[in-house]
N, C-alpha and C positions, 0 to 999 in steps of 0.2 A: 431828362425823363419827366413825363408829365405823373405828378403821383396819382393812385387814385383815388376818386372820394372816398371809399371806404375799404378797410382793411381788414380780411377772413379773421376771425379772432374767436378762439373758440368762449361759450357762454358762463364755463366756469373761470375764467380768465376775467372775462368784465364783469361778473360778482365780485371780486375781490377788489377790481377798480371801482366798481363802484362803492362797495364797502368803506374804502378809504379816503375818496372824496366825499363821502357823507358825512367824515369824520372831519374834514376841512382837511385832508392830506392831499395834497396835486399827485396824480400818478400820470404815468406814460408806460407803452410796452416800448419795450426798448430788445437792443441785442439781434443774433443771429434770425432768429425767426422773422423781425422785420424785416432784414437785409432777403433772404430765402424766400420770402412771401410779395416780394416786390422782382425778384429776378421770374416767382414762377408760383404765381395765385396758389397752386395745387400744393406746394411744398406743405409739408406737415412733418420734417426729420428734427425740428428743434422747437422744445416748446417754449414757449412764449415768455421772458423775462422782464419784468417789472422792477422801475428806478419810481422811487417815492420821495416827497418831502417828509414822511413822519419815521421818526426813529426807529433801532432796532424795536427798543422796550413800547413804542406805540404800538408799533403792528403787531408785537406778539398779545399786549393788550385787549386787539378789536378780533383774533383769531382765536378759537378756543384750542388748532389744532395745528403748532409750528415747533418746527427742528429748527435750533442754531447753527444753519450749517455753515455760519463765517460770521460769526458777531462782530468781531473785529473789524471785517470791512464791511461791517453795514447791513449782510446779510440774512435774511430770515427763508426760513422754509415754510410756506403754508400749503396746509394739504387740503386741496379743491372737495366737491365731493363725490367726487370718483376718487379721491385717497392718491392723486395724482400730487408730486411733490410742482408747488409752483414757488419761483424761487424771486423774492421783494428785497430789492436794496436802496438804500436810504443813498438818497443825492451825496453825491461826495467831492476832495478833490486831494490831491496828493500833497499833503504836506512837505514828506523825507520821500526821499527813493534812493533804493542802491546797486540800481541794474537786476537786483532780482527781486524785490520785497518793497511793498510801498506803506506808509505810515498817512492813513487818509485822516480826514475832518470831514464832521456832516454838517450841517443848517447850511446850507449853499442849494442854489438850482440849478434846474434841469442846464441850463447853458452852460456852466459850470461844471457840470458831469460827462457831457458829448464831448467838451472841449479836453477833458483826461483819456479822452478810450483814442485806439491804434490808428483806425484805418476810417476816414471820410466813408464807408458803405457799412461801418460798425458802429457810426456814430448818428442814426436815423431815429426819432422819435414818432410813437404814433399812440393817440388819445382816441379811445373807442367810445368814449360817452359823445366829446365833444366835434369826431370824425375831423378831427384835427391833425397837421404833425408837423414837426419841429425838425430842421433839416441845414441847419447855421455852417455846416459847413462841405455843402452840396454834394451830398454823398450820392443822391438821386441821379444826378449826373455823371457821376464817374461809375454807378454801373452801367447806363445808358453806354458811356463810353469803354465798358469793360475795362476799367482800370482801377488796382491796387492803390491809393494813394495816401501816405501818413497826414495824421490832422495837425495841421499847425508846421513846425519849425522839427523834418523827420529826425534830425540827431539827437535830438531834446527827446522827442519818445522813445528813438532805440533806448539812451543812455538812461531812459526811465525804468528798462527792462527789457534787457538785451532777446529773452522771448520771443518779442516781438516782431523780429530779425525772419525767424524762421516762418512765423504765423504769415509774415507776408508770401512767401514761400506756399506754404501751405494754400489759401487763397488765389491765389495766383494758377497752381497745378490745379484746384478744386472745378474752378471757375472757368479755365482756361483766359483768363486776363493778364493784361501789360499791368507791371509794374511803373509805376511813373517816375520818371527820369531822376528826379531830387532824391527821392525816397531810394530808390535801387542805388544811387553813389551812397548814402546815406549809411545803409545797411551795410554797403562791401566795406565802408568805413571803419564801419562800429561793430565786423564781425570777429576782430581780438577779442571783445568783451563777452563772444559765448563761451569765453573761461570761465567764467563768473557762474556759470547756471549749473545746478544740480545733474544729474546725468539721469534722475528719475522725471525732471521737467523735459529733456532735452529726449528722451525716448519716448515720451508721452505723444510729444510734440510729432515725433518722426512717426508711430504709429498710426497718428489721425492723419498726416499728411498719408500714407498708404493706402488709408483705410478712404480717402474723398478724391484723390489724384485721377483726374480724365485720364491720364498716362502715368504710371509708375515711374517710367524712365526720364520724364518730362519735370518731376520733381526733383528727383536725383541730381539733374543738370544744373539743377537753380541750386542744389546745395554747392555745386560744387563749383558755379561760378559766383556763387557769393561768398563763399571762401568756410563756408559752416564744415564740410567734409573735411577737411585740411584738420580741424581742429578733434572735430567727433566722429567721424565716419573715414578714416585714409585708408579701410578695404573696400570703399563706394569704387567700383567700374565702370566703366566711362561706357560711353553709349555703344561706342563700337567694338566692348571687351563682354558686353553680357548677349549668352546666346539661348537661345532653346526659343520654345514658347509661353508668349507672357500667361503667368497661374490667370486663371479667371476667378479665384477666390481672393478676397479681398486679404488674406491672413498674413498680417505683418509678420510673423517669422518665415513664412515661408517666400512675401516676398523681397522679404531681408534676403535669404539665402541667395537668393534669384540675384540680386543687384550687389552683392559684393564677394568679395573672394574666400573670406572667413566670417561666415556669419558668427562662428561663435564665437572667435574676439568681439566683434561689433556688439554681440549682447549682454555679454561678459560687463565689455567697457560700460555699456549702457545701461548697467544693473536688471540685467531683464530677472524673471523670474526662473529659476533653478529646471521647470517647465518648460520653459521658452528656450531655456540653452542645449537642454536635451535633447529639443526637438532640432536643432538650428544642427548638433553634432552627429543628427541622424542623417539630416538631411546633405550635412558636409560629405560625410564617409558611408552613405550606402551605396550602393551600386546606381550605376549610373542608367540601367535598363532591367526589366524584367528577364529575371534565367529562361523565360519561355513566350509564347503568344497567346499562353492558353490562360483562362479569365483567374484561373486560381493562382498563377505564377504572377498576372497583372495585381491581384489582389493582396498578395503576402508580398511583392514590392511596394505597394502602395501603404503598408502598413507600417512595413519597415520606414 
């Protein structure tokens, strides 16, 4: 993929870049919006994330108006002036890791930071002063070629944060991309290690995949040929076991219910919210049609 000279970025985003190179801090936007803005100029569903050289305690410093929302990893929140939260992390690089929590270090650069994130199309830099971008491990390309692929040495980043596992997954149904051959042996590998992960990361994880899936069911399948079902989802049904018509609302419990045989174990297990399992046991044990054809029978099932 040829990049392009310049990249849509919205005006209070390069305030704050420029803010901090005036202060001698190198920034770059980084993260999901660049990846989204390069598959589809128009995209505007992920705002804009910002890797700096200056520290937490700099940038809260040069800003009069920031949340700590992750000092630990480097994180600051600065609020634009639309009061919009824009989110500044200091270059880093993984010290300790233990499949699910990382122990980072800052003074390091920007190639040093691309070189710790998941996936070559997550690891794209772009500089809006100097209509610049940093791109070391041709992630440009592998959307070009729709394809999923881990940065560097894939078992090295699962076993960084077995997450990751899934995220590919997710990406994959998002996008409708091939996972690339290394990285997918990689993952069915290293998919024992989603023992490891919280069941509040691991429902998070499955709700965003619902919530971005070209196919609901097309997700499902990569869980369950990477072997992640086996371990957190074994009431996932298989493509030729789920019937009806697929919901057109994007609403993860409802299309949990849709995709496995007990939603409410599946929520249960996945600590969903007391909410969420209500609904999931509504939706287990109400009737399976409206008592009538008339809009108020369609309506008091629908509520049910």
């Amino acid at each position: 993929m040829t990049l392009p000279q310049q990249l849509n970025i919205d005006e209070d985003v390069v305030d704050i870049v420029r803010r901090l190179e005036a202060a001698g801090h190198e920034t770059w936007c980084v993260g999901g919006a660049v990846r989204d803005r390069l598959i589809d100029p128009a995209a505007d569903g992920y705002e804009v994330d910002l890797a700096t050289a200056a520290t937490p305690g700099q940038v809260q410093a040069l800003f009069r108006r920031t949340i700590a929302v992750g000092i630990e990893h480097g994180t600051v929140g600065v609020l634009d002036r639309g009061r919009r939260l824009r989110e500044v992390t200091t270059f880093r690089r993984d010290v300790r890791t233990d499949g699910r929590h990382a122990v980072v270090a800052f003074g390091v650069t920007l190639a040093d930071d691309l070189a710790r994130r998941d996936f070559t199309i997550n690891a794209i830099a772009y500089h809006p002063l100097r209509t610049a971008w940093c791109d070391p491990f041709h992630g440009a390309d592998d959307l070009e070629r729709r394809l999923v692929r881990a940065v560097g040495d894939p078992a090295h980043r699962f076993r960084e944060d077995y997450l990751r596992i899934l995220r590919a997954l997710r990406f994959a149904a998002r996008f409708d991309f091939r996972i690339d051959a290394a990285t997918w042996d990689a993952a069915r590998a290293a998919a024992p290690g989603l023992r490891q992960l919280s069941a509040e990361r691991v429902r998070d994880e499955w709700f965003k995949g619902l919530a971005t899936a070209r196919a609901p069911v097309v997700l499902a399948s990569l869980w369950r040929k990477v072997g992640a079902a086996e371990i957190w989802l074994p009431e996932l049904l298989g493509e030729s076991e789920v019937h009806g018509i697929v919901p057109r609302e994007r609403d993860p419990v409802l299309l949990t219910a849709w995709l496995t045989s007990d939603p409410v174990s599946v929520l249960t297990g996945l600590k969903g919210s007391n909410a969420e399992i209500a609904r999931a046991a509504a939706l287990r044990d109400g009737p399976a049609a409206p008592s009538g054809s008339d809009d108020p029978s369609l309506r008091r099932w629908l509520a049910r």
